[in-house]
N, C-alpha and C positions, 0 to 999 in steps of 0.2 A: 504494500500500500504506500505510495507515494506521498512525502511528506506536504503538509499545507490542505490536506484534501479534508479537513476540516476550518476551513478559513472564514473569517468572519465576514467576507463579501459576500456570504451564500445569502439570496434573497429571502424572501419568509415562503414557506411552502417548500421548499427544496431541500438537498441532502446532495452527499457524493457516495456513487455507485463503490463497490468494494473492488468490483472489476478493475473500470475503465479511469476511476476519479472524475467521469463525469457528471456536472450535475442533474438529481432526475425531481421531478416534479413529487411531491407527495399527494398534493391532492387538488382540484381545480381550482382555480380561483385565488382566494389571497393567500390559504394558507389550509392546516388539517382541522375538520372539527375538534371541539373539547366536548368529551373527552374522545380519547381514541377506542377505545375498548369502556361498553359497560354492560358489567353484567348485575340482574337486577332477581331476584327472590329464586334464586335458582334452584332446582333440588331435583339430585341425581341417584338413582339408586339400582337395586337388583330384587329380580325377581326370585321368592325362594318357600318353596313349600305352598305356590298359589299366593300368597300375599307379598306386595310391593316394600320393600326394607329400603329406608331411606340412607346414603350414606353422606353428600351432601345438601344440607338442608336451608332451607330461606338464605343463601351466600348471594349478598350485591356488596360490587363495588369496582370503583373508576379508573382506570388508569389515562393520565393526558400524552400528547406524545414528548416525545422524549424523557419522560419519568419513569424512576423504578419505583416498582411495587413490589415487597416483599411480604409471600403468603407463608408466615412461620408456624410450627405447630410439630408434637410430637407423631410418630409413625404411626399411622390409624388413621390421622385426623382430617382427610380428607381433600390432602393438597392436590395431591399428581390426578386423580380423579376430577378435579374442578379442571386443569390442563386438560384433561381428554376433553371434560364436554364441552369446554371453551372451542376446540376443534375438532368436534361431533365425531370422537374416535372414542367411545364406551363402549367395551366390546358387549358381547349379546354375556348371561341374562339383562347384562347391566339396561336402563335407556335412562334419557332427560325426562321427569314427569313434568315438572311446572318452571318456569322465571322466562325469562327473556336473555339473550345473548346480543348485544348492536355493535358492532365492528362498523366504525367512517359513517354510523346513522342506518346501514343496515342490518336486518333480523339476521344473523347466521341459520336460527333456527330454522327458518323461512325459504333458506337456498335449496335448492337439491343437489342431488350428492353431485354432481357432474360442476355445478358452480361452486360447491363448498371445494370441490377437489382444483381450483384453479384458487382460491382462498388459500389454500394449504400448503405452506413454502413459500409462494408468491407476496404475499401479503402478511401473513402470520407461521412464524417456522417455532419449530418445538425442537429443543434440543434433551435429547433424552438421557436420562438420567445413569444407564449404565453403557458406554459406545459400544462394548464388544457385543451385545445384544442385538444395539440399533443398526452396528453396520450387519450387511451382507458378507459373509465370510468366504464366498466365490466368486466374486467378483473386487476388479481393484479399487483404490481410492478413487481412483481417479473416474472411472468407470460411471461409480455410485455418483459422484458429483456431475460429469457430464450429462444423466440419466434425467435428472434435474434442472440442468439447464435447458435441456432438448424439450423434455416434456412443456415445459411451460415457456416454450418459444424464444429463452433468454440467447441464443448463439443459435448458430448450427454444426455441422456433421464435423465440419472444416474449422471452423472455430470455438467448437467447444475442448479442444484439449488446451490450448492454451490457456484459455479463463479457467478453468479447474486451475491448470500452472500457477495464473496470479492469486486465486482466492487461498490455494494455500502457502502463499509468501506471504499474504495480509495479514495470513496468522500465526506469520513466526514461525512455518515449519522448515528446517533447515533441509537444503536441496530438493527445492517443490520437484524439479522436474526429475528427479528420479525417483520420490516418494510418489509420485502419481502414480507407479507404475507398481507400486506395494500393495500386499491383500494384507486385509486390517490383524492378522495377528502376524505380520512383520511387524507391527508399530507398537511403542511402548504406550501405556494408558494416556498418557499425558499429550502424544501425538492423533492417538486415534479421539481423543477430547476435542483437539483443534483441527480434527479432519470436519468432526461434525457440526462443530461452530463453523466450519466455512461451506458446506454443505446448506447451513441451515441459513448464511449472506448471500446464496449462490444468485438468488431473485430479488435480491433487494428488497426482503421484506422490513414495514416500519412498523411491527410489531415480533420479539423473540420470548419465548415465555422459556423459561430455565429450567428443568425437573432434577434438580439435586446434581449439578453440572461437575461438581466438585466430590463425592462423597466416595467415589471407590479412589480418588488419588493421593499421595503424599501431601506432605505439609509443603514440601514447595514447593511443589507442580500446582496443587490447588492454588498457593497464592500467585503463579504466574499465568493463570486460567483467571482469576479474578480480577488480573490486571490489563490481560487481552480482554475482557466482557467489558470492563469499563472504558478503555480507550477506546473501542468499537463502539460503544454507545455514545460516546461524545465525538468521535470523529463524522458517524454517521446521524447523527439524532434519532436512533432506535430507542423505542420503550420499552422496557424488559420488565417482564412477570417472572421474580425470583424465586424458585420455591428451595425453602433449603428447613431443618431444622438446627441449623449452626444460626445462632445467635450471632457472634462472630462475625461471621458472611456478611451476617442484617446489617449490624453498626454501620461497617466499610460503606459496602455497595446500596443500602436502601435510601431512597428520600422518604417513603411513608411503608408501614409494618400494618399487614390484618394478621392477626394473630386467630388461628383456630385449634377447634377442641371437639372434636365428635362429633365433626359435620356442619360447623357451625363458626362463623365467623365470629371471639368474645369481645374483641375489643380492636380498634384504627387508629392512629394517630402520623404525627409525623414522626423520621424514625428519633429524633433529639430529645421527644415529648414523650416517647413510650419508654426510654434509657433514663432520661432523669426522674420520671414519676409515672408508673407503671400503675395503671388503675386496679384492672380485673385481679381476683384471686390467680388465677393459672399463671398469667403474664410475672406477678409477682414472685409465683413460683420457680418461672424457667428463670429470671433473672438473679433470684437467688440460689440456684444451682451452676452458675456460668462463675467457672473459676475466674482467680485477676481480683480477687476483692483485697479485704482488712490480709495482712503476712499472716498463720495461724489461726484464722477462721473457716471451720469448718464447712462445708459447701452444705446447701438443706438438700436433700431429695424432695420430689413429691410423692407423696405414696401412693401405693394403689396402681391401674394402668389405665388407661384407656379403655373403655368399655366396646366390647367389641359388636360388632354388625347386626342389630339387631335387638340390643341387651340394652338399651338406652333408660336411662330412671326416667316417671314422669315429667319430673320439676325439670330444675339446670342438671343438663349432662354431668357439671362438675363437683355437685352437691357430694356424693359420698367421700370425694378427695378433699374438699373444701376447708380449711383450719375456720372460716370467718363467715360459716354459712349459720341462718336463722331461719323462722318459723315461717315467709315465702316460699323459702326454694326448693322442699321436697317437692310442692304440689304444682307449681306450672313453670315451663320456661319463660326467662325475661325476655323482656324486646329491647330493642336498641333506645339509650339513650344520650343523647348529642348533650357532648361536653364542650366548653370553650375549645380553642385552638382547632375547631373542625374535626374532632376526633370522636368516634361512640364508641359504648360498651355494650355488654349484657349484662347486668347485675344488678340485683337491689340493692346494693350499699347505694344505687347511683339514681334510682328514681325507679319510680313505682309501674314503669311498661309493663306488659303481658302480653307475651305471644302466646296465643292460642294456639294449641297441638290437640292430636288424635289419642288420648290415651290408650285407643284400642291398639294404637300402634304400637306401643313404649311398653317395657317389657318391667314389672314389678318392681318398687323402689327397692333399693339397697340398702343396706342398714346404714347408718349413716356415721361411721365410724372408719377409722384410718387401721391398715393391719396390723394388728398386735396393740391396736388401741381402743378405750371406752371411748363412746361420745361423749 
Protein backbone atom coordinates (compact mmCIF):
# COMPACT_ATOMS: atom_id res chain seq x y z
CA UNK A 1 0.00 0.00 0.00
CA UNK A 2 1.41 3.16 -1.06
CA UNK A 3 2.36 5.61 1.31
CA UNK A 4 -0.09 9.00 1.58
CA UNK A 5 -3.05 6.81 0.39
CA UNK A 6 -4.68 8.18 3.20
CA UNK A 7 -4.36 11.85 2.77
CA UNK A 8 -6.24 14.55 3.97
CA UNK A 9 -7.24 15.95 0.23
CA UNK A 10 -9.67 13.00 0.04
CA UNK A 11 -13.15 14.61 -0.43
CA UNK A 12 -16.04 13.63 1.80
CA UNK A 13 -17.62 10.49 0.53
CA UNK A 14 -14.53 8.99 -0.73
CA UNK A 15 -11.77 6.54 0.46
CA UNK A 16 -8.40 4.90 -1.25
CA UNK A 17 -8.87 1.49 -2.84
CA UNK A 18 -6.25 -1.04 -1.02
CA UNK A 19 -5.40 -2.15 -4.73
CA UNK A 20 -4.89 0.71 -6.88
CA UNK A 21 -4.63 3.95 -4.12
CA UNK A 22 -7.28 5.12 -6.19
CA UNK A 23 -9.92 7.02 -4.86
CA UNK A 24 -13.56 5.36 -4.85
CA UNK A 25 -16.60 6.87 -4.13
CA UNK A 26 -18.44 5.58 -0.83
CA UNK A 27 -21.72 6.58 -1.50
CA UNK A 28 -23.67 9.16 -3.86
CA UNK A 29 -23.98 12.36 -3.20
CA UNK A 30 -22.01 14.21 -0.45
CA UNK A 31 -21.16 11.62 1.59
CA UNK A 32 -22.34 7.95 3.48
CA UNK A 33 -25.48 7.99 5.53
CA UNK A 34 -25.24 7.89 9.56
CA UNK A 35 -25.38 5.44 10.56
CA UNK A 36 -23.60 2.95 8.35
CA UNK A 37 -24.97 -0.31 9.77
CA UNK A 38 -28.09 -0.46 12.06
CA UNK A 39 -29.39 -3.17 13.56
CA UNK A 40 -32.54 -2.75 15.56
CA UNK A 41 -34.45 -5.52 18.16
CA UNK A 42 -32.85 -8.31 16.43
CA UNK A 43 -33.25 -11.82 17.72
CA UNK A 44 -31.63 -14.91 16.21
CA UNK A 45 -32.15 -18.25 17.35
CA UNK A 46 -32.56 -22.25 16.67
CA UNK A 47 -35.00 -24.57 16.27
CA UNK A 48 -34.84 -27.47 18.98
CA UNK A 49 -37.24 -30.02 20.15
CA UNK A 50 -40.31 -28.20 17.91
CA UNK A 51 -39.90 -24.95 19.81
CA UNK A 52 -37.81 -21.71 18.69
CA UNK A 53 -34.80 -21.05 21.45
CA UNK A 54 -33.62 -17.73 21.23
CA UNK A 55 -29.96 -17.19 21.28
CA UNK A 56 -29.68 -13.56 20.33
CA UNK A 57 -32.33 -11.58 21.62
CA UNK A 58 -33.84 -7.64 21.29
CA UNK A 59 -29.76 -6.61 20.01
CA UNK A 60 -29.89 -2.92 18.31
CA UNK A 61 -27.21 -0.83 17.76
CA UNK A 62 -25.20 1.69 15.25
CA UNK A 63 -22.28 1.60 13.92
CA UNK A 64 -21.36 5.36 11.74
CA UNK A 65 -18.71 4.99 9.12
CA UNK A 66 -15.44 4.94 9.89
CA UNK A 67 -16.14 3.94 13.69
CA UNK A 68 -15.27 0.99 15.73
CA UNK A 69 -17.71 -0.95 17.49
CA UNK A 70 -16.76 -3.24 19.88
CA UNK A 71 -19.29 -6.25 20.80
CA UNK A 72 -17.48 -7.76 24.18
CA UNK A 73 -18.81 -10.49 26.06
CA UNK A 74 -17.91 -13.88 27.40
CA UNK A 75 -18.12 -17.22 25.07
CA UNK A 76 -21.96 -18.11 24.81
CA UNK A 77 -22.99 -14.75 24.70
CA UNK A 78 -23.93 -14.29 21.59
CA UNK A 79 -21.31 -12.35 19.57
CA UNK A 80 -20.14 -14.27 16.33
CA UNK A 81 -23.87 -15.21 15.81
CA UNK A 82 -25.03 -11.55 15.63
CA UNK A 83 -21.98 -11.43 12.69
CA UNK A 84 -23.76 -14.22 10.97
CA UNK A 85 -27.15 -12.79 10.95
CA UNK A 86 -25.72 -9.32 10.26
CA UNK A 87 -24.69 -11.39 6.99
CA UNK A 88 -27.61 -13.80 6.79
CA UNK A 89 -25.05 -16.65 7.19
CA UNK A 90 -27.02 -18.76 10.23
CA UNK A 91 -26.66 -21.98 9.24
CA UNK A 92 -30.06 -24.12 9.39
CA UNK A 93 -31.74 -25.01 12.44
CA UNK A 94 -30.58 -21.61 13.23
CA UNK A 95 -32.80 -18.48 11.25
CA UNK A 96 -33.44 -14.57 12.14
CA UNK A 97 -37.11 -14.52 13.95
CA UNK A 98 -37.64 -10.66 14.45
CA UNK A 99 -35.55 -6.93 14.33
CA UNK A 100 -34.44 -5.30 11.28
CA UNK A 101 -30.95 -5.33 9.80
CA UNK A 102 -30.24 -1.58 7.23
CA UNK A 103 -26.90 -1.52 5.64
CA UNK A 104 -26.57 2.50 3.59
CA UNK A 105 -30.62 2.62 4.45
CA UNK A 106 -31.33 -0.60 3.04
CA UNK A 107 -33.22 -3.85 4.60
CA UNK A 108 -30.57 -6.78 4.28
CA UNK A 109 -33.33 -8.63 5.43
CA UNK A 110 -35.31 -7.71 2.58
CA UNK A 111 -32.45 -8.73 -0.31
CA UNK A 112 -32.56 -12.14 -1.65
CA UNK A 113 -29.91 -14.30 -1.56
CA UNK A 114 -28.41 -13.48 -5.09
CA UNK A 115 -28.34 -9.54 -3.99
CA UNK A 116 -27.22 -10.40 -0.40
CA UNK A 117 -24.55 -12.53 -2.11
CA UNK A 118 -23.06 -9.23 -4.19
CA UNK A 119 -23.42 -7.48 -0.31
CA UNK A 120 -21.08 -10.09 0.88
CA UNK A 121 -17.35 -9.03 0.49
CA UNK A 122 -18.23 -6.23 -1.62
CA UNK A 123 -19.71 -4.04 0.80
CA UNK A 124 -19.47 -5.83 4.09
CA UNK A 125 -16.49 -8.68 4.52
CA UNK A 126 -16.30 -10.92 7.65
CA UNK A 127 -13.12 -11.94 8.74
CA UNK A 128 -13.32 -15.15 10.55
CA UNK A 129 -12.26 -15.85 13.51
CA UNK A 130 -10.14 -19.09 13.04
CA UNK A 131 -8.17 -18.75 9.07
CA UNK A 132 -7.10 -22.24 8.92
CA UNK A 133 -10.81 -23.11 8.82
CA UNK A 134 -11.99 -20.12 6.79
CA UNK A 135 -9.24 -20.60 4.09
CA UNK A 136 -9.72 -23.55 1.50
CA UNK A 137 -6.92 -25.95 2.18
CA UNK A 138 -6.78 -27.00 -1.84
CA UNK A 139 -6.46 -24.22 -3.25
CA UNK A 140 -3.79 -21.29 -3.14
CA UNK A 141 -3.77 -17.92 -1.48
CA UNK A 142 -3.69 -16.46 -4.10
CA UNK A 143 -6.33 -18.46 -5.89
CA UNK A 144 -8.94 -17.95 -2.88
CA UNK A 145 -8.34 -14.01 -3.30
CA UNK A 146 -8.57 -13.88 -7.19
CA UNK A 147 -11.93 -16.03 -6.79
CA UNK A 148 -13.09 -12.94 -5.08
CA UNK A 149 -12.11 -10.47 -7.20
CA UNK A 150 -13.55 -12.33 -10.25
CA UNK A 151 -16.72 -13.16 -8.61
CA UNK A 152 -17.67 -9.61 -7.88
CA UNK A 153 -16.37 -8.20 -11.04
CA UNK A 154 -13.24 -6.24 -9.09
CA UNK A 155 -10.40 -7.30 -12.11
CA UNK A 156 -10.24 -9.82 -14.57
CA UNK A 157 -8.61 -13.22 -15.64
CA UNK A 158 -5.58 -11.17 -16.64
CA UNK A 159 -5.50 -8.96 -13.88
CA UNK A 160 -6.58 -10.54 -11.15
CA UNK A 161 -3.10 -12.13 -10.15
CA UNK A 162 -1.44 -9.10 -9.74
CA UNK A 163 -4.16 -7.28 -7.30
CA UNK A 164 -4.13 -10.55 -5.08
CA UNK A 165 0.05 -9.56 -5.44
CA UNK A 166 -0.68 -5.92 -4.12
CA UNK A 167 -3.53 -6.79 -1.46
CA UNK A 168 -1.03 -8.90 0.10
CA UNK A 169 1.80 -6.35 0.21
CA UNK A 170 -0.98 -3.94 1.81
CA UNK A 171 -0.74 -6.32 4.52
CA UNK A 172 2.71 -6.74 5.29
CA UNK A 173 3.01 -10.12 3.87
CA UNK A 174 6.71 -10.55 3.04
CA UNK A 175 7.34 -11.61 -0.60
CA UNK A 176 3.59 -11.39 -1.92
CA UNK A 177 4.60 -12.66 -5.13
CA UNK A 178 5.63 -15.99 -4.10
CA UNK A 179 3.40 -16.40 -1.03
CA UNK A 180 0.49 -16.05 -3.79
CA UNK A 181 1.53 -19.06 -4.81
CA UNK A 182 1.25 -20.87 -1.09
CA UNK A 183 -1.63 -23.25 0.11
CA UNK A 184 -2.74 -21.85 3.59
CA UNK A 185 -0.83 -24.54 5.61
CA UNK A 186 2.47 -23.25 4.08
CA UNK A 187 1.67 -20.15 6.03
CA UNK A 188 2.27 -19.43 9.72
CA UNK A 189 -1.04 -18.39 11.65
CA UNK A 190 -0.05 -14.83 11.69
CA UNK A 191 0.32 -14.88 7.67
CA UNK A 192 -2.79 -16.91 6.92
CA UNK A 193 -4.55 -13.81 9.44
CA UNK A 194 -3.38 -11.29 6.97
CA UNK A 195 -4.12 -13.46 3.80
CA UNK A 196 -7.73 -13.20 5.16
CA UNK A 197 -7.63 -9.59 6.14
CA UNK A 198 -6.64 -8.97 2.49
CA UNK A 199 -9.05 -11.29 1.02
CA UNK A 200 -11.64 -9.63 3.09
CA UNK A 201 -10.14 -5.42 1.35
CA UNK A 202 -10.08 -7.41 -1.85
CA UNK A 203 -13.77 -5.24 -2.96
CA UNK A 204 -13.28 -2.57 -1.07
CA UNK A 205 -15.68 -3.04 1.30
CA UNK A 206 -16.67 0.09 3.91
CA UNK A 207 -17.97 -2.08 6.35
CA UNK A 208 -15.25 -5.27 8.08
CA UNK A 209 -16.90 -6.95 11.02
CA UNK A 210 -13.99 -8.81 13.04
CA UNK A 211 -14.89 -12.45 14.64
CA UNK A 212 -12.14 -12.81 17.31
CA UNK A 213 -9.30 -11.99 14.59
CA UNK A 214 -6.63 -12.39 17.08
CA UNK A 215 -7.58 -15.27 19.56
CA UNK A 216 -5.67 -18.45 18.01
CA UNK A 217 -2.32 -16.00 17.63
CA UNK A 218 0.62 -15.05 19.95
CA UNK A 219 1.03 -12.20 21.82
CA UNK A 220 2.85 -10.56 19.15
CA UNK A 221 1.60 -11.42 16.15
CA UNK A 222 -1.82 -10.45 17.67
CA UNK A 223 -0.41 -7.20 18.45
CA UNK A 224 0.82 -6.80 14.83
CA UNK A 225 -2.62 -7.89 13.51
CA UNK A 226 -4.00 -5.10 15.65
CA UNK A 227 -1.86 -2.73 14.25
CA UNK A 228 -2.47 -3.78 10.60
CA UNK A 229 -6.67 -3.48 11.55
CA UNK A 230 -6.16 -0.13 12.64
CA UNK A 231 -3.94 1.48 10.06
CA UNK A 232 -6.33 -0.01 7.59
CA UNK A 233 -9.00 1.57 9.03
CA UNK A 234 -7.62 4.98 9.16
CA UNK A 235 -5.92 4.66 5.81
CA UNK A 236 -9.15 3.54 4.21
CA UNK A 237 -12.19 4.90 6.57
CA UNK A 238 -13.44 1.40 7.16
CA UNK A 239 -15.97 0.72 10.08
CA UNK A 240 -15.06 -2.23 11.89
CA UNK A 241 -17.58 -4.54 14.02
CA UNK A 242 -14.87 -5.93 16.64
CA UNK A 243 -15.90 -8.86 18.27
CA UNK A 244 -13.38 -10.04 20.76
CA UNK A 245 -13.64 -11.16 24.55
CA UNK A 246 -10.10 -9.51 25.33
CA UNK A 247 -10.93 -6.45 27.05
CA UNK A 248 -7.51 -5.44 26.10
CA UNK A 249 -8.31 -5.47 22.35
CA UNK A 250 -11.45 -3.12 23.57
CA UNK A 251 -9.20 -0.31 25.29
CA UNK A 252 -6.71 -0.05 22.05
CA UNK A 253 -8.95 -0.43 19.14
CA UNK A 254 -12.68 0.55 20.35
CA UNK A 255 -14.36 4.07 20.16
CA UNK A 256 -17.61 2.60 21.66
CA UNK A 257 -18.07 -1.02 23.62
CA UNK A 258 -21.87 -3.07 23.63
CA UNK A 259 -21.06 -5.30 26.01
CA UNK A 260 -23.24 -8.76 26.05
CA UNK A 261 -24.54 -11.52 28.31
CA UNK A 262 -26.95 -14.31 27.18
CA UNK A 263 -28.03 -13.00 24.06
CA UNK A 264 -28.50 -9.63 25.03
CA UNK A 265 -26.80 -6.51 24.80
CA UNK A 266 -26.21 -5.15 29.04
CA UNK A 267 -24.82 -2.10 28.63
CA UNK A 268 -23.17 0.84 25.57
CA UNK A 269 -21.12 3.53 26.05
CA UNK A 270 -18.04 5.06 24.62
CA UNK A 271 -15.07 2.92 25.18
CA UNK A 272 -13.38 5.92 27.96
CA UNK A 273 -16.85 5.99 29.60
CA UNK A 274 -17.31 2.11 30.09
CA UNK A 275 -13.08 1.99 31.48
CA UNK A 276 -13.57 4.77 33.94
CA UNK A 277 -17.12 3.88 35.21
CA UNK A 278 -18.56 0.66 34.38
CA UNK A 279 -22.36 0.62 35.12
CA UNK A 280 -23.94 -2.98 34.73
CA UNK A 281 -23.17 -5.64 37.21
CA UNK A 282 -21.37 -8.07 34.59
CA UNK A 283 -19.39 -5.15 32.91
CA UNK A 284 -18.09 -4.50 36.54
CA UNK A 285 -17.30 -7.96 36.78
CA UNK A 286 -15.16 -8.46 33.50
CA UNK A 287 -13.35 -5.26 34.46
CA UNK A 288 -12.51 -6.59 37.79
CA UNK A 289 -11.08 -9.70 36.59
CA UNK A 290 -8.61 -7.86 33.72
CA UNK A 291 -5.27 -8.16 35.21
CA UNK A 292 -3.00 -4.48 35.32
CA UNK A 293 -4.69 -3.25 38.44
CA UNK A 294 -3.41 -2.29 42.41
CA UNK A 295 0.62 -4.78 42.55
CA UNK A 296 -0.97 -7.73 44.94
CA UNK A 297 -4.56 -7.43 44.36
CA UNK A 298 -6.13 -10.37 43.66
CA UNK A 299 -8.06 -10.51 40.32
CA UNK A 300 -12.30 -11.36 41.37
CA UNK A 301 -13.74 -14.06 39.12
CA UNK A 302 -17.30 -14.16 38.23
CA UNK A 303 -18.98 -17.19 39.38
CA UNK A 304 -21.07 -19.21 37.85
CA UNK A 305 -21.02 -19.44 33.79
CA UNK A 306 -23.18 -18.42 31.27
CA UNK A 307 -26.37 -20.16 31.12
CA UNK A 308 -26.59 -22.20 28.24
CA UNK A 309 -29.07 -22.26 25.03
CA UNK A 310 -32.14 -22.43 26.29
CA UNK A 311 -31.71 -22.56 30.25
CA UNK A 312 -32.30 -18.64 30.54
CA UNK A 313 -33.98 -17.51 34.35
CA UNK A 314 -37.17 -15.57 33.80
CA UNK A 315 -36.00 -12.11 35.30
CA UNK A 316 -32.03 -10.66 34.04
CA UNK A 317 -30.18 -13.49 32.59
CA UNK A 318 -27.42 -12.26 35.18
CA UNK A 319 -29.47 -12.52 38.27
CA UNK A 320 -28.18 -15.84 39.68
CA UNK A 321 -24.33 -14.54 39.15
CA UNK A 322 -25.20 -11.10 40.38
CA UNK A 323 -23.27 -9.87 43.99
CA UNK A 324 -25.97 -6.56 43.67
CA UNK A 325 -29.20 -8.17 42.52
CA UNK A 326 -32.61 -7.33 44.51
CA UNK A 327 -36.21 -8.13 44.70
CA UNK A 328 -36.94 -6.85 40.58
CA UNK A 329 -34.65 -9.02 38.82
CA UNK A 330 -35.73 -12.73 39.48
CA UNK A 331 -39.18 -11.87 37.99
CA UNK A 332 -38.69 -9.85 34.46
CA UNK A 333 -35.82 -8.68 32.26
CA UNK A 334 -34.98 -4.86 32.38
CA UNK A 335 -35.14 -2.76 29.36
CA UNK A 336 -32.77 -0.31 28.32
CA UNK A 337 -32.18 2.80 30.09
CA UNK A 338 -30.29 5.97 28.57
CA UNK A 339 -27.71 7.25 30.77
CA UNK A 340 -25.82 10.64 30.16
CA UNK A 341 -22.84 10.57 27.71
CA UNK A 342 -25.24 8.59 25.14
CA UNK A 343 -24.65 5.36 26.79
CA UNK A 344 -27.61 2.59 28.07
CA UNK A 345 -27.88 -0.25 30.31
CA UNK A 346 -30.05 -3.04 31.45
CA UNK A 347 -30.44 -2.92 35.04
CA UNK A 348 -32.56 -1.72 37.98
CA UNK A 349 -29.93 -0.09 39.82
CA UNK A 350 -30.47 2.28 36.74
CA UNK A 351 -34.25 2.87 36.30
CA UNK A 352 -37.33 1.13 36.43
CA UNK A 353 -37.72 -0.22 32.31
CA UNK A 354 -39.30 -3.79 31.71
CA UNK A 355 -38.87 -5.60 28.97
CA UNK A 356 -41.59 -7.96 28.45
CA UNK A 357 -40.47 -11.79 27.79
CA UNK A 358 -42.23 -15.05 27.11
CA UNK A 359 -41.92 -16.91 30.32
CA UNK A 360 -43.06 -19.96 28.58
CA UNK A 361 -39.84 -19.55 26.98
CA UNK A 362 -37.32 -19.17 29.89
CA UNK A 363 -36.41 -22.15 31.56
CA UNK A 364 -37.19 -22.18 35.72
CA UNK A 365 -35.29 -19.41 37.88
CA UNK A 366 -32.10 -20.48 39.47
CA UNK A 367 -31.50 -20.34 42.91
CA UNK A 368 -30.06 -17.37 43.32
CA UNK A 369 -26.81 -17.87 44.98
CA UNK A 370 -23.12 -17.93 43.65
CA UNK A 371 -21.33 -21.79 43.82
CA UNK A 372 -20.37 -22.73 47.02
CA UNK A 373 -22.33 -19.76 48.25
CA UNK A 374 -25.64 -18.70 50.46
CA UNK A 375 -27.69 -15.97 49.03
Amino acid sequence: MSEGSGTSDQGPGTRNSPVTGEQTSLAPGLGPPAPLLSVSHLTTGFEQSGRFVPAVIDVSFRIAAGETLSLVGESGSGKSLTALSIMRLVPPPGRIAAGAIRYRGRSLRELSEREMQRVRGAEIALIFQEPMTALNPVFTIGNQIEETLLIHGRATRRTARQKAIDLLEAVSIPEPARRVRDYPHQLSGGLRQRALIAMSLACDPSLVIADEPTTALDVTIQAQILDLLRDLKERLGLALLLITHDLGVVAEMADRVAVMYAGRIVEEAAVRDLFRDPKHPYTQGLMASMPGGEPGKRLRAIQGTVPPLGQLPPGCSFTPRCPQRFEPCPTAHPGDTSLAGDRRVKCYLYGPAVEPIDVAEAAPQAPLRYEGQTS
